[in-house]
C-alpha positions as CSV (number, residue, x, y, z in Angstrom):
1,X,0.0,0.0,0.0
2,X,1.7,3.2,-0.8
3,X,1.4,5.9,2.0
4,X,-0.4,9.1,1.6
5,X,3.2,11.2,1.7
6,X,5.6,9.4,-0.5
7,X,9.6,10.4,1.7
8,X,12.3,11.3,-0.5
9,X,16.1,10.7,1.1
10,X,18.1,13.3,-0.8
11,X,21.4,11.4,0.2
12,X,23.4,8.2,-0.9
13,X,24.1,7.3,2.9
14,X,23.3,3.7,3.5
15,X,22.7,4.7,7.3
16,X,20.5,6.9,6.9
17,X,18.7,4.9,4.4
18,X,18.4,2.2,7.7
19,X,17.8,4.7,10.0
20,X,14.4,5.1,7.8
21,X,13.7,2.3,7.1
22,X,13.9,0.8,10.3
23,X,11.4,3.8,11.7
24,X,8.8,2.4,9.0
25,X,9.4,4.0,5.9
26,X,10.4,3.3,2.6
27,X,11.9,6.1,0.6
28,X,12.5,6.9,-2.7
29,X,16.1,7.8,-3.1
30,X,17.4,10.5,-5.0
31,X,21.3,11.7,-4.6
32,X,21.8,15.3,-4.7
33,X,24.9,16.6,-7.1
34,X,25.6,19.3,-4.6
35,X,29.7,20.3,-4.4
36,X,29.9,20.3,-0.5
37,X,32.9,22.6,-0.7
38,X,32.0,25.0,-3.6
39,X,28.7,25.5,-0.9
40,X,30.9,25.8,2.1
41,X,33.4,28.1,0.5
42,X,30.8,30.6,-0.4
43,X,29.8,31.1,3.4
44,X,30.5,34.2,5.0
45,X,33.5,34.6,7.4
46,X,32.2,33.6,10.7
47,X,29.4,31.3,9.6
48,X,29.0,28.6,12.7
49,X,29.2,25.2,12.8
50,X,25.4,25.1,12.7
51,X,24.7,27.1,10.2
52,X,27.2,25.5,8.3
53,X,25.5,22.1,8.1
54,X,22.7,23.6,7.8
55,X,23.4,25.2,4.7
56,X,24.5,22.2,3.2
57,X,21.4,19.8,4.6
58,X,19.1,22.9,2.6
59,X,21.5,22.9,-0.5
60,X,21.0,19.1,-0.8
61,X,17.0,19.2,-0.6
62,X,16.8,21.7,-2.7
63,X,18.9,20.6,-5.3
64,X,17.2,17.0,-5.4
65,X,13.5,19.0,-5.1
66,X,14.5,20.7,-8.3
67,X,15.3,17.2,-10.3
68,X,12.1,15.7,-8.6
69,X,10.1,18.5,-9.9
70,X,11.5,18.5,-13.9
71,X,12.7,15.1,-14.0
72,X,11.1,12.8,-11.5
73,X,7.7,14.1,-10.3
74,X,6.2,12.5,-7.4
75,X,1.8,12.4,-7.7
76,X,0.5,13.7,-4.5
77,X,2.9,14.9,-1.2
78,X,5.8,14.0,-0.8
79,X,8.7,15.1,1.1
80,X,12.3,15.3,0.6
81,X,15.0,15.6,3.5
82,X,18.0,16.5,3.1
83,X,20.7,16.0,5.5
84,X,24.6,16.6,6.2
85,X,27.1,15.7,9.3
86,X,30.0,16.7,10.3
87,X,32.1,16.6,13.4
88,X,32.8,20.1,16.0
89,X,36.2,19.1,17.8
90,X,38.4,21.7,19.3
91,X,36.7,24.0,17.9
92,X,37.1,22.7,14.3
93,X,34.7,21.5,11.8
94,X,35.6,17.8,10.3
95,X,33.8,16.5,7.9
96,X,34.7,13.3,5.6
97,X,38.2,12.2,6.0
98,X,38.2,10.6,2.4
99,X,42.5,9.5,2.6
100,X,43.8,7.1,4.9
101,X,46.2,9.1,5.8
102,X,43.9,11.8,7.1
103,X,41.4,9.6,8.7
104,X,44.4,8.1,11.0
105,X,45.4,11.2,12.0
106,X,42.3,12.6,12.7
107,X,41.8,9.7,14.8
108,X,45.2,9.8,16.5
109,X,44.6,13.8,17.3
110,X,40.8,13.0,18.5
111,X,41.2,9.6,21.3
112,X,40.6,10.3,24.6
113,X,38.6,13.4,23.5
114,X,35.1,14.9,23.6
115,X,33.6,16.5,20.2
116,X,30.3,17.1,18.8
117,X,28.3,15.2,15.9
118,X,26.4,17.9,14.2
119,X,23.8,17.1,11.7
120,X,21.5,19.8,9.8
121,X,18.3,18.7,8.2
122,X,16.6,20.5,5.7
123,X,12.6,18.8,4.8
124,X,10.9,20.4,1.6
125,X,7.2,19.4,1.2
126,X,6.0,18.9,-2.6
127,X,2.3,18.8,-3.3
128,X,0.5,18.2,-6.8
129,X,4.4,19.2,-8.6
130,X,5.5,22.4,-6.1
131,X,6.8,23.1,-3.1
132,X,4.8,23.9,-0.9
133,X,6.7,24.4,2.5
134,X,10.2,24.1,3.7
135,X,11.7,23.2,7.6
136,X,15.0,23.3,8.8
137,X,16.8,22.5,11.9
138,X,20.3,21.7,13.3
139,X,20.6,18.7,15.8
140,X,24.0,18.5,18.6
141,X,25.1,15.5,19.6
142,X,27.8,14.8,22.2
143,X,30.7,12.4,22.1
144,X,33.3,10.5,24.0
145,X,36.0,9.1,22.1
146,X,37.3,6.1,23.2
147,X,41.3,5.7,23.4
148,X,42.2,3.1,20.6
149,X,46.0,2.1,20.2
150,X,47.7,2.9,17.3
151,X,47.5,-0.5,15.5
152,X,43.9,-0.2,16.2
153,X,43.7,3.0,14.1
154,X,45.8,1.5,11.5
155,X,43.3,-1.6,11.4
156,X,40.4,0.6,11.3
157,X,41.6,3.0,8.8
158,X,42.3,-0.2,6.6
159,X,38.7,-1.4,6.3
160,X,37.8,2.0,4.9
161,X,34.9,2.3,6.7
162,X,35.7,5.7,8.3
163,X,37.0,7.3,4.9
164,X,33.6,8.8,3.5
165,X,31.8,9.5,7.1
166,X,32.1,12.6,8.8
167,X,34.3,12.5,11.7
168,X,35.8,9.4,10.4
169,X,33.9,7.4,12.6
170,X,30.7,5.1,12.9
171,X,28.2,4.4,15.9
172,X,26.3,1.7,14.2
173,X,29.6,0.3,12.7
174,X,33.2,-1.0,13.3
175,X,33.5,2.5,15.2
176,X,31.1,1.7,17.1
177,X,34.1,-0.1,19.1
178,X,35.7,3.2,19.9
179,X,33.0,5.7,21.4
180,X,32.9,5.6,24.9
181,X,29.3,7.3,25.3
182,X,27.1,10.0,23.9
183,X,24.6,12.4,25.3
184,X,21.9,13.4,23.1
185,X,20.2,11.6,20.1
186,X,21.8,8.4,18.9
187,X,20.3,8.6,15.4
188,X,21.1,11.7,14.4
189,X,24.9,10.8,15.3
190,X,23.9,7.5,12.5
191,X,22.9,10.4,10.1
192,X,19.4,11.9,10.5
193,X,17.4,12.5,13.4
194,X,14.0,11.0,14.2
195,X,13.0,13.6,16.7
196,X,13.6,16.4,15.0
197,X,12.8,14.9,11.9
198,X,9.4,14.1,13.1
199,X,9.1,17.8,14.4
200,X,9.6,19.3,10.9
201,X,7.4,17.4,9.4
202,X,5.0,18.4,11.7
203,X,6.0,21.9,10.5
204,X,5.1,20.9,7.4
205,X,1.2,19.2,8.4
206,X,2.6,15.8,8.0
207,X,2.6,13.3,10.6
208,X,5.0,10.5,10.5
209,X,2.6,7.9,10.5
210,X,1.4,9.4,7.0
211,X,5.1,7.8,5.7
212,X,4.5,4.2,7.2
């Protein structure tokens, strides 16, 4: 039966593609083309952490709204989410690691420490082929890193599991070894929300249980 609100995932993760469906849904995906760094670059001087995954989160739903729209339209509601993580340590912002060389040193500088896993979500409701409301938020999680020996890193680093994740780490993976604890919302560390994600779509008039 397909539900009243079709959910579009505006991203190629895999976790947050479980996160979903293992809240009930099944969405459509559609990747956006977005070039994080050309959208980061164009920031103003001083733009937070926040607002910097943030405007990444809205540059990915809106860039996968447009396709839907010309290329892919969806009958009825739907809504497409847009999401992007990265990692505030030390007052740095780290995003995907993508070398093995810079996902073991990122890991070697951040052991033993605390950071947060910041994840911006943008949701853009579509009705009868426009949009027809957007909702964003930012959602903070804290971490404890774990103090994993050198050869641990190394072995880590090899699977190349931590090379295209923010932070260059996992919760619901192999990194999951090497967080000590969080405080706040464990999926939105994963990759998207459920809270908060529920609470812009509310925003929007649409319950969750319209996407089951």
């Amino acid at each position: 039966m397909t539900p009243p609100v079709r959910l579009v995932l505006a991203s190629a993760s895999p976790a947050r593609l479980s996160v979903l469906r293992g809240a009930g849904t099944t969405p459509l995906v559609s990747v956006s083309r977005v070039d994080e760094d050309a959208v980061q670059a164009a920031l103003p001087a001083g733009t937070t952490h926040e607002d910097t995954v943030l405007a990444l989160a809205r540059a990915k739903a809106r860039d996968v709204v447009a396709r839907v729209l010309s290329e892919e339209p969806v009958p009825g509601r739907a809504v497409v989410i847009g999401c992007d993580s990265m990692l505030s340590i030390d007052g740095e912002l780290v995003g995907k690691p993508h070398t093995p060389d810079i996902a073991a040193a990122r890991w070697r500088a951040m052991r033993g420490r605390a950071g947060h896993l910041l994840t911006g979500h943008c949701a853009v409701l579509l009705s009868d082929g426009a949009v027809a409301g957007e909702a964003t938020g930012t959602r903070s999680t804290a971490l404890r890193f774990g103090a994993p020996s050198d050869s641990e890193i190394d072995a880590y680093v090899a699977t190349g599991e931590p090379l295209q994740v923010a932070g260059a780490f996992t919760l619901d993976g192999l990194g999951g070894w090497f967080v000590e604890g969080i405080d706040g919302d464990p999926s939105s560390v994963i990759g998207i929300s459920l809270p908060l994600t529920r609470g812009l779509l509310s925003e929007l008039g649409v319950s969750v249980t319209d996407l089951w």
